[in-house]
PQR file of N, CA, C, O and H, with PARSE charges and radii, in Angstrom:
ATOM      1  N   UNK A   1      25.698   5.221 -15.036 -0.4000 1.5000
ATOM      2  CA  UNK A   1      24.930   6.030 -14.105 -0.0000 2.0000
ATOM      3  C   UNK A   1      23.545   5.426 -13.886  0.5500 1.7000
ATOM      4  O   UNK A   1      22.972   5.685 -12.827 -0.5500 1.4000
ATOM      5  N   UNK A   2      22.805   4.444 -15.022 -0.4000 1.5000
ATOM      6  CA  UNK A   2      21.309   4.584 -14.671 -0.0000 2.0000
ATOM      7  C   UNK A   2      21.754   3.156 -13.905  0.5500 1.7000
ATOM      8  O   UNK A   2      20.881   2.651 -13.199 -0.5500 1.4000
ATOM      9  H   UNK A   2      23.270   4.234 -15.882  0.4000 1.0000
ATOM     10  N   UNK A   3      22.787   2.607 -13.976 -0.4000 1.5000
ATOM     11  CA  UNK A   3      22.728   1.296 -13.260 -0.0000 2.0000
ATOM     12  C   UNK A   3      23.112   1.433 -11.892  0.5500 1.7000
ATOM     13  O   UNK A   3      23.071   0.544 -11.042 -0.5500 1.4000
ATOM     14  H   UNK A   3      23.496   3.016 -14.550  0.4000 1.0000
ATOM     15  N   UNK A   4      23.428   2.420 -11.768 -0.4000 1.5000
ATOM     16  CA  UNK A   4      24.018   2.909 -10.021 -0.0000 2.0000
ATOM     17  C   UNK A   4      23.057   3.340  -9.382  0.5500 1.7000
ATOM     18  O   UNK A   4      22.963   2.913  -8.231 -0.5500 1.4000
ATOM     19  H   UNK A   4      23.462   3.142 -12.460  0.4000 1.0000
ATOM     20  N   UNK A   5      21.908   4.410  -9.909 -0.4000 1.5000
ATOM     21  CA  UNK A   5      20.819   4.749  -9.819 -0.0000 2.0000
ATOM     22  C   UNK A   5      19.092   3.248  -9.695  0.5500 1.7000
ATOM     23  O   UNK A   5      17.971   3.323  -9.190 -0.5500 1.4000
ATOM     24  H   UNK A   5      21.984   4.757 -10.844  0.4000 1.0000
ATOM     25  N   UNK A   6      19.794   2.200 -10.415 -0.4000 1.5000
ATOM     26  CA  UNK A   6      18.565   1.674 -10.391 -0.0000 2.0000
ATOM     27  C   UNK A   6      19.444   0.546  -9.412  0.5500 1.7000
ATOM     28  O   UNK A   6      18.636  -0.356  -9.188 -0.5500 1.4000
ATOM     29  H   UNK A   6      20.704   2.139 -10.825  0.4000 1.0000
ATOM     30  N   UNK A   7      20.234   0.347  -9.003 -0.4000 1.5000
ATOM     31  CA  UNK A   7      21.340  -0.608  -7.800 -0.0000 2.0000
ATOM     32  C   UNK A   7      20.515   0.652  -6.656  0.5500 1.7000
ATOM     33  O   UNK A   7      19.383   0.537  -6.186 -0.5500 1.4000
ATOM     34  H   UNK A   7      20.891   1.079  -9.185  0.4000 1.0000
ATOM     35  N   UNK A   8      21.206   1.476  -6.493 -0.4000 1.5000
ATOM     36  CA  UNK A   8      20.196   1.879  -5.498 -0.0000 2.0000
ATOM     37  C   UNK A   8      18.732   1.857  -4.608  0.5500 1.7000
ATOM     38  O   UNK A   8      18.498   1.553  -3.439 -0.5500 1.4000
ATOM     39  H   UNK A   8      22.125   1.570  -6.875  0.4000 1.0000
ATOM     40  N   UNK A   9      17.707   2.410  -5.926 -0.4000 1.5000
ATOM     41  CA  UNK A   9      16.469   2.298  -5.684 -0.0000 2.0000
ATOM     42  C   UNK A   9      16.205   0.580  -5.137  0.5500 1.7000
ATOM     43  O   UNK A   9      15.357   0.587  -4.245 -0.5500 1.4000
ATOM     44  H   UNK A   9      17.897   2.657  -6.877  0.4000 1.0000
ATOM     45  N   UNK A  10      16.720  -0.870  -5.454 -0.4000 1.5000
ATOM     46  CA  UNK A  10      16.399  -1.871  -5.571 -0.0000 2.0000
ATOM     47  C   UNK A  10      17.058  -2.412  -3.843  0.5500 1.7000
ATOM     48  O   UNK A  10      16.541  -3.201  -3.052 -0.5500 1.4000
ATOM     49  H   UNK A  10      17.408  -0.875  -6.179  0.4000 1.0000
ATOM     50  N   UNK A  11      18.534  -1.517  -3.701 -0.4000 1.5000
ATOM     51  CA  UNK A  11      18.712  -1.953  -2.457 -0.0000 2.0000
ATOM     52  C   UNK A  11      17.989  -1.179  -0.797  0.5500 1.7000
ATOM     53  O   UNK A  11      17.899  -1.598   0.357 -0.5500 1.4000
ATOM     54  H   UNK A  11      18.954  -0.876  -4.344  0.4000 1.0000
ATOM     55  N   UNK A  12      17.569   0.203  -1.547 -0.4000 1.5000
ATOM     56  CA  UNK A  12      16.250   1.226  -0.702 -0.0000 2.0000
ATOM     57  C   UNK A  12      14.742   0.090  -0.256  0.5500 1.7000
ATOM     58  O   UNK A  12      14.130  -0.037   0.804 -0.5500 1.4000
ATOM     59  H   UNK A  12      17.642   0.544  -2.485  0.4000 1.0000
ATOM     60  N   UNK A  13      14.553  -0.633  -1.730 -0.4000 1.5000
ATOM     61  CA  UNK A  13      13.354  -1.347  -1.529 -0.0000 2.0000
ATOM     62  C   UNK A  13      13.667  -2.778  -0.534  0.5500 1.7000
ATOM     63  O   UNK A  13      13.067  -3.276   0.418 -0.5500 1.4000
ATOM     64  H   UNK A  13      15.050  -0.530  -2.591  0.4000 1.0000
ATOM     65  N   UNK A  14      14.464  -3.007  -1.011 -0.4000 1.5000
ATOM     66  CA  UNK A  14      14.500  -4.220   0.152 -0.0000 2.0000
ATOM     67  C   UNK A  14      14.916  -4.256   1.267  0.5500 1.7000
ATOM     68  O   UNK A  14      14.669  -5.198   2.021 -0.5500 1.4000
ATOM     69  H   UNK A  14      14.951  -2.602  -1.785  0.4000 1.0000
ATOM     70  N   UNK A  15      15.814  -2.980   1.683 -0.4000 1.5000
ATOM     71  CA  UNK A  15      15.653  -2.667   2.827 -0.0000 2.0000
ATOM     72  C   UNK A  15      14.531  -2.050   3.708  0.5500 1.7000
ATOM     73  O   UNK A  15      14.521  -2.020   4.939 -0.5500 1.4000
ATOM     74  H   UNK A  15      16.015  -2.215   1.071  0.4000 1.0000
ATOM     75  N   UNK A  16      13.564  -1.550   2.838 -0.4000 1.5000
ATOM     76  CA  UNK A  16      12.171  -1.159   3.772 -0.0000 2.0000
ATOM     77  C   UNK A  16      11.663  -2.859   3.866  0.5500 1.7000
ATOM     78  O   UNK A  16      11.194  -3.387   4.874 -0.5500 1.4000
ATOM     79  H   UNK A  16      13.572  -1.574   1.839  0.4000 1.0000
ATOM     80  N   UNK A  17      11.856  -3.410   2.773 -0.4000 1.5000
ATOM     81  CA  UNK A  17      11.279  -4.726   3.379 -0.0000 2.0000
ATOM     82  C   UNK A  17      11.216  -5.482   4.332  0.5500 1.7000
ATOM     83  O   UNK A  17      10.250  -6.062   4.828 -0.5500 1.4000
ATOM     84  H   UNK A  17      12.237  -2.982   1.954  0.4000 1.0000
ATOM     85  N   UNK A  18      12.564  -5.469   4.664 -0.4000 1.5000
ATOM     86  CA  UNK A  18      13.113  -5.748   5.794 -0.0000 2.0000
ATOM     87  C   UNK A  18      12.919  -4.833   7.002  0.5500 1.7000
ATOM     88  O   UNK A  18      12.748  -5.350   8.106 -0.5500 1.4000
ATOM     89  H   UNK A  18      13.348  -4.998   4.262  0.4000 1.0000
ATOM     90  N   UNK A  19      12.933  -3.559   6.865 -0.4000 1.5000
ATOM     91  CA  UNK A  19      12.272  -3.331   8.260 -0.0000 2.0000
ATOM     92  C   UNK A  19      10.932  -2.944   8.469  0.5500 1.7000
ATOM     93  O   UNK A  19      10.577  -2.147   9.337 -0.5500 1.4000
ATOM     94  H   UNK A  19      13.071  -3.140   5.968  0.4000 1.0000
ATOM     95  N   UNK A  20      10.011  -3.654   7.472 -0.4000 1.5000
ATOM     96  CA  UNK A  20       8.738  -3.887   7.652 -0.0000 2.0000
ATOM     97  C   UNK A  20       8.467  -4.996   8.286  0.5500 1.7000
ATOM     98  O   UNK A  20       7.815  -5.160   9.317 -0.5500 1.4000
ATOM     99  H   UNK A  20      10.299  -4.302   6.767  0.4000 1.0000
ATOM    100  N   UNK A  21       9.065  -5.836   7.536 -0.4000 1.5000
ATOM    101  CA  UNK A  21       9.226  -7.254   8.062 -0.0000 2.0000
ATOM    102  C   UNK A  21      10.127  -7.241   9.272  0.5500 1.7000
ATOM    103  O   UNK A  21      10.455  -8.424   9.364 -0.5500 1.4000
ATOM    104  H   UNK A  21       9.594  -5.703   6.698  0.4000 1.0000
ATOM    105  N   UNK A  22      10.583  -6.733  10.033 -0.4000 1.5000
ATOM    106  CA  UNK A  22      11.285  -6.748  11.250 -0.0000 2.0000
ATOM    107  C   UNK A  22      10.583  -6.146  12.841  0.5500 1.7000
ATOM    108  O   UNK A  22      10.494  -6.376  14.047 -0.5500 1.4000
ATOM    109  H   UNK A  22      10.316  -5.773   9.958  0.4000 1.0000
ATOM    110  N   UNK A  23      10.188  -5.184  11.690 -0.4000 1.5000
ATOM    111  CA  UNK A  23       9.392  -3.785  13.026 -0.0000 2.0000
ATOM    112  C   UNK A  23       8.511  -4.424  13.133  0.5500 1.7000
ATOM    113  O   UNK A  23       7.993  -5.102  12.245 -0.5500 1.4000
ATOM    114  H   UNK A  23      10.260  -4.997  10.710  0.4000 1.0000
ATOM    115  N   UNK A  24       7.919  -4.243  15.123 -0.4000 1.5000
ATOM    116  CA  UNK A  24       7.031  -4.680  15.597 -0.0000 2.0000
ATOM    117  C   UNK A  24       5.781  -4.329  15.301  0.5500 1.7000
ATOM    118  O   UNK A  24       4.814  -5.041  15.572 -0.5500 1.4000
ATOM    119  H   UNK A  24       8.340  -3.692  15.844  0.4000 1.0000
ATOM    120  N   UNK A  25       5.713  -3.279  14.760 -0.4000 1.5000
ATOM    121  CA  UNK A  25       4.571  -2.348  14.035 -0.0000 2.0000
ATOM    122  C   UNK A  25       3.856  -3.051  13.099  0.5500 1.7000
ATOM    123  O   UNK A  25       2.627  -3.132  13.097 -0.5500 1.4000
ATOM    124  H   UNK A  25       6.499  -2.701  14.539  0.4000 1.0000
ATOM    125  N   UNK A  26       4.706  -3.641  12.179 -0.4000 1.5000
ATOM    126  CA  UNK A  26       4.000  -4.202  10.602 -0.0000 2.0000
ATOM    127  C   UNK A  26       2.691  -4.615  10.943  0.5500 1.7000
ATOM    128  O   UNK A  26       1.827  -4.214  10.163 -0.5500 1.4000
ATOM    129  H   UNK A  26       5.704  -3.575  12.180  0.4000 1.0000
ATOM    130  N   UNK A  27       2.305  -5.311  11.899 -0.4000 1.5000
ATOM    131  CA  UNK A  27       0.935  -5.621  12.070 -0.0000 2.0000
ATOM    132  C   UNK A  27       0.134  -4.547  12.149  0.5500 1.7000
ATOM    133  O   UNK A  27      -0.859  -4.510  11.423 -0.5500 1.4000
ATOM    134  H   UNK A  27       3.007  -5.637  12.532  0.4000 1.0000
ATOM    135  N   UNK A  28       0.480  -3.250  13.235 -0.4000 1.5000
ATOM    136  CA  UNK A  28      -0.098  -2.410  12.619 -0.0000 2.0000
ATOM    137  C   UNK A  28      -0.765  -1.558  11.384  0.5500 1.7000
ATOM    138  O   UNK A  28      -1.829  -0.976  11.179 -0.5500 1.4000
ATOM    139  H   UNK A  28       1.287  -3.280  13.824  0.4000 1.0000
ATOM    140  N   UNK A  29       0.760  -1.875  10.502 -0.4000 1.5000
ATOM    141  CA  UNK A  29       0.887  -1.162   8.995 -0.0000 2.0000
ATOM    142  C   UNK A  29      -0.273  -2.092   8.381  0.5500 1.7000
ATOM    143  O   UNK A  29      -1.233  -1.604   7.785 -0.5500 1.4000
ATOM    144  H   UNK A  29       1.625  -2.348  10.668  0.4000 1.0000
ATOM    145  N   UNK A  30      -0.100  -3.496   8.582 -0.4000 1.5000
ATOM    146  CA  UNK A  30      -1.141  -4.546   7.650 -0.0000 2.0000
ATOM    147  C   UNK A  30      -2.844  -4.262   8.067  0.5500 1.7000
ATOM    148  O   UNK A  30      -3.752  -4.163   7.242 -0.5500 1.4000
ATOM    149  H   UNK A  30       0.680  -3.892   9.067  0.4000 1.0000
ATOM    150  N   UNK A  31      -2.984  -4.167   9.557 -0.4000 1.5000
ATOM    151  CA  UNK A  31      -4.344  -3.386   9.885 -0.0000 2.0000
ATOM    152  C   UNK A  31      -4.957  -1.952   9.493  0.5500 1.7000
ATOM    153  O   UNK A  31      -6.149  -1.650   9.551 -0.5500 1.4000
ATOM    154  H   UNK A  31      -2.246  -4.248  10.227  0.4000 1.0000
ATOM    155  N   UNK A  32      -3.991  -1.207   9.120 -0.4000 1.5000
ATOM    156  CA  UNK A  32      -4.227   0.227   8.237 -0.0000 2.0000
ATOM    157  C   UNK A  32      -4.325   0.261   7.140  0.5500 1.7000
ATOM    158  O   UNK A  32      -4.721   1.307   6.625 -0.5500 1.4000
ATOM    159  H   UNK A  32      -3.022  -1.453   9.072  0.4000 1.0000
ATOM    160  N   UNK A  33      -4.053  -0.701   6.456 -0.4000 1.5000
ATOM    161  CA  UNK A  33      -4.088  -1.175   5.090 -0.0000 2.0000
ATOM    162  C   UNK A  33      -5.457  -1.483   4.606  0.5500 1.7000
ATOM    163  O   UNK A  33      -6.074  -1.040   3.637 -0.5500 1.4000
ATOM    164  H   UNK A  33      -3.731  -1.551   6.874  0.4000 1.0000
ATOM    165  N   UNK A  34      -5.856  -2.540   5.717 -0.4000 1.5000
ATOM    166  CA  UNK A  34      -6.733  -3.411   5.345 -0.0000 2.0000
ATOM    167  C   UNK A  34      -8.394  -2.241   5.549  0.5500 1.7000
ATOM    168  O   UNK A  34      -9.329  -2.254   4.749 -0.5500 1.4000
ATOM    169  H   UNK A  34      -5.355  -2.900   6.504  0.4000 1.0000
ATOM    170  N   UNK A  35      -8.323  -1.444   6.691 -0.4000 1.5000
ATOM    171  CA  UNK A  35      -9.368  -0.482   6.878 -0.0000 2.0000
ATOM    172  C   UNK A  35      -9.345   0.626   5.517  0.5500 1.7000
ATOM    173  O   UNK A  35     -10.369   1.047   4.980 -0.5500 1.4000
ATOM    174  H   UNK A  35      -7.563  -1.433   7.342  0.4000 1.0000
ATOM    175  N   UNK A  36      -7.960   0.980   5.111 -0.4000 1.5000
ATOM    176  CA  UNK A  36      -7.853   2.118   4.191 -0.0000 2.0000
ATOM    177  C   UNK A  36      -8.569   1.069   2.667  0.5500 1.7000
ATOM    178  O   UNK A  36      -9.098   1.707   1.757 -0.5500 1.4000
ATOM    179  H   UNK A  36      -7.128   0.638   5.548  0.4000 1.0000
ATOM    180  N   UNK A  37      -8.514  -0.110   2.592 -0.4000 1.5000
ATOM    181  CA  UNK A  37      -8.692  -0.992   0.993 -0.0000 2.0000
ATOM    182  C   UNK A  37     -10.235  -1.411   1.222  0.5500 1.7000
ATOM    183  O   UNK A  37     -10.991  -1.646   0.279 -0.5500 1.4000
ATOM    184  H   UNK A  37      -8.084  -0.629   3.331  0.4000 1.0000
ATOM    185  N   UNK A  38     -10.620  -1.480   2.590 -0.4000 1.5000
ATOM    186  CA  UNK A  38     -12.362  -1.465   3.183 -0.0000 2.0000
ATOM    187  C   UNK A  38     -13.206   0.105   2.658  0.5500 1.7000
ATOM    188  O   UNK A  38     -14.094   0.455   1.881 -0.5500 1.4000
ATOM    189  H   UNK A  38     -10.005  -1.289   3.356  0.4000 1.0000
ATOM    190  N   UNK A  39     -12.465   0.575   3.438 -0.4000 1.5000
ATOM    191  CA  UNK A  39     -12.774   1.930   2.817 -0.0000 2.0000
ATOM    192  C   UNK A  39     -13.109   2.516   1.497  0.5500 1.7000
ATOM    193  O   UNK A  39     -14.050   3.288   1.310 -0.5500 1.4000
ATOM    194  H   UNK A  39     -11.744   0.290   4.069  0.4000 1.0000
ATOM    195  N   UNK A  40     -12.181   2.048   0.488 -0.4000 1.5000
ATOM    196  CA  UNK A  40     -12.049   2.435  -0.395 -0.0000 2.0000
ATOM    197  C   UNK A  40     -12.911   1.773  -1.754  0.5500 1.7000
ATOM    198  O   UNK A  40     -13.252   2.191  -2.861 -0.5500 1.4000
ATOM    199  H   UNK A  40     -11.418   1.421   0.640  0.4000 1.0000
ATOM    200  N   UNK A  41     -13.044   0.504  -0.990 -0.4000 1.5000
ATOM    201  CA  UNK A  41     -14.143  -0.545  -1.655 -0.0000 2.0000
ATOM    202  C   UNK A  41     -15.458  -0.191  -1.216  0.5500 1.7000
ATOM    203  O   UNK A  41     -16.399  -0.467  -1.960 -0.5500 1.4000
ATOM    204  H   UNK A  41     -12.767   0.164  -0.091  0.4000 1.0000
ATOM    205  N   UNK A  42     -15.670   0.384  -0.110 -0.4000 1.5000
ATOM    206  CA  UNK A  42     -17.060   1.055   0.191 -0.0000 2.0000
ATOM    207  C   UNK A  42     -17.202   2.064  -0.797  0.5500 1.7000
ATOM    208  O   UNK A  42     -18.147   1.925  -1.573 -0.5500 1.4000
ATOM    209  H   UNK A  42     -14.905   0.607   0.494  0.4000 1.0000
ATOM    210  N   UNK A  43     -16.203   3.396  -0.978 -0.4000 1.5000
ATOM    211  CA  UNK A  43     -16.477   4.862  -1.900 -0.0000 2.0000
ATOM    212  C   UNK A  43     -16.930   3.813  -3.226  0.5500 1.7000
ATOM    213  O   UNK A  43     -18.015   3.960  -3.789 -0.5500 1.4000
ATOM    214  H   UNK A  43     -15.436   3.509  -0.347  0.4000 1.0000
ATOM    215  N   UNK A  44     -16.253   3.083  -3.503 -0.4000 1.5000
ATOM    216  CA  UNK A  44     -16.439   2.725  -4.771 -0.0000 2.0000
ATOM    217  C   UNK A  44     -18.016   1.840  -5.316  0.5500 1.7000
ATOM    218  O   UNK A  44     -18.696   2.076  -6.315 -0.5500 1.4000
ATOM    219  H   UNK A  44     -15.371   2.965  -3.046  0.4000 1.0000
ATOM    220  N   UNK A  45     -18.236   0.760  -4.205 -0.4000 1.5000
ATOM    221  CA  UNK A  45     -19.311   0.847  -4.767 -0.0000 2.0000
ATOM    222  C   UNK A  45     -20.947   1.453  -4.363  0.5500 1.7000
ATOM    223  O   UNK A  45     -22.091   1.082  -4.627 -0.5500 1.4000
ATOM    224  H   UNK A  45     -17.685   0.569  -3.394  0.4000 1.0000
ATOM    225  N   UNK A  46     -20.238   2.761  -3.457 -0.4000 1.5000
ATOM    226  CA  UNK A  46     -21.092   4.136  -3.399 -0.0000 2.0000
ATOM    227  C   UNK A  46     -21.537   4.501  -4.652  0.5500 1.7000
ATOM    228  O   UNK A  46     -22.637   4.582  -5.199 -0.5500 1.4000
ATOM    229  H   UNK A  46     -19.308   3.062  -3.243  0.4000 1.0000
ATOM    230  N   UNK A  47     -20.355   4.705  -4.972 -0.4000 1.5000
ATOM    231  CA  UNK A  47     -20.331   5.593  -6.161 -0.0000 2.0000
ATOM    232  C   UNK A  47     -20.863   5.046  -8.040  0.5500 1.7000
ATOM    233  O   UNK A  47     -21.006   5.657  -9.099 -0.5500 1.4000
ATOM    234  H   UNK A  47     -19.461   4.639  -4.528  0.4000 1.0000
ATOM    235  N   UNK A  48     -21.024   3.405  -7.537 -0.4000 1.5000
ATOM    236  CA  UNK A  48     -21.683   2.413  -8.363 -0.0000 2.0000
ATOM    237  C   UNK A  48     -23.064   2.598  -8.226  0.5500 1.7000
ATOM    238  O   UNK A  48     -23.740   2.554  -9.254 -0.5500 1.4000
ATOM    239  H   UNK A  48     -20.908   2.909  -6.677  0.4000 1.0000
ATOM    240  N   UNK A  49     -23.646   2.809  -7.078 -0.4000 1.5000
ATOM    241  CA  UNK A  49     -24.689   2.887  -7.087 -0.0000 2.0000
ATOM    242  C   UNK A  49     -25.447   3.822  -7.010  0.5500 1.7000
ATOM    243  O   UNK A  49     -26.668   3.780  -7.164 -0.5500 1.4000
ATOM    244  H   UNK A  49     -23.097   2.845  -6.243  0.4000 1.0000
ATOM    245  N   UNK A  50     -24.720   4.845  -6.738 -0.4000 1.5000
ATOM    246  CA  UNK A  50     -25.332   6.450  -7.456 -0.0000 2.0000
ATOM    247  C   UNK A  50     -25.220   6.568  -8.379  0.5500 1.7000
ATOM    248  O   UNK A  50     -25.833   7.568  -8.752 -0.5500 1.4000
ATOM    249  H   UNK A  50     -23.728   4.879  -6.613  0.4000 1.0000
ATOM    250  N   UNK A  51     -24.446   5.806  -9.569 -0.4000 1.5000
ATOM    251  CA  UNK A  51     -24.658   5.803 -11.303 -0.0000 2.0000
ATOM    252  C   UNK A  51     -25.714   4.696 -12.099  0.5500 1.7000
ATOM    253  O   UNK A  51     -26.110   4.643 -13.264 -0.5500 1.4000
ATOM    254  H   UNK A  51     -23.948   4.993  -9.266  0.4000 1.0000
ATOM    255  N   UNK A  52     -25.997   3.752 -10.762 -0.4000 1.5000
ATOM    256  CA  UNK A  52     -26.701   2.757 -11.324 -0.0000 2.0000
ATOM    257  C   UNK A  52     -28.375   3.580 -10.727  0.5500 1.7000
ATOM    258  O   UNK A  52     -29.287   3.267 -11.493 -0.5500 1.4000
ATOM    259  H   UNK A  52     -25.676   3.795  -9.816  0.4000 1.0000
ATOM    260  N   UNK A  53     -28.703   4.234  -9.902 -0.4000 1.5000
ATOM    261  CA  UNK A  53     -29.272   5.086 -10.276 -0.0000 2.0000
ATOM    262  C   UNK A  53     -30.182   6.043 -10.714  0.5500 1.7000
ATOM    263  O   UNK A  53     -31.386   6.196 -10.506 -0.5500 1.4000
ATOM    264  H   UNK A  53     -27.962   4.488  -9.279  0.4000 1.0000
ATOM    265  N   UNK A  54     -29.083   6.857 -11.579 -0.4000 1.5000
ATOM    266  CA  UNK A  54     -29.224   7.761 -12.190 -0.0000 2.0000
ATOM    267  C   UNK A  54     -30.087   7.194 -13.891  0.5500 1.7000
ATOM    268  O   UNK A  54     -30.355   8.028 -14.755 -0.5500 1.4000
ATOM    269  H   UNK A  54     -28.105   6.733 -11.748  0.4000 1.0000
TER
END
């Protein structure tokens, strides 16, 4: 059972791969990425420098 279960999950993942890698979108997906990891590197060293500070 856990090998039917983990055969699954492994053939789920590479099939999103593939239609990441297929869909005309992905460039999209890679530009939402890149603003959401900008973003998130900004909160962070916000939040560095309201402890540096304090």
């Amino acid at each position: 059972m856990k090998v039917w279960i983990g055969s699954v999950i492994v053939i789920l993942l590479i099939a999103a791969g593939v239609w990441v890698m297929l869909s005309p979108s992905f460039t999209k997906i890679g530009e939402t990425a890149e603003k959401l990891k900008g973003k998130a590197e900004e909160e962070e060293d916000g939040e560095r420098n309201t402890h540096e500070k304090k």
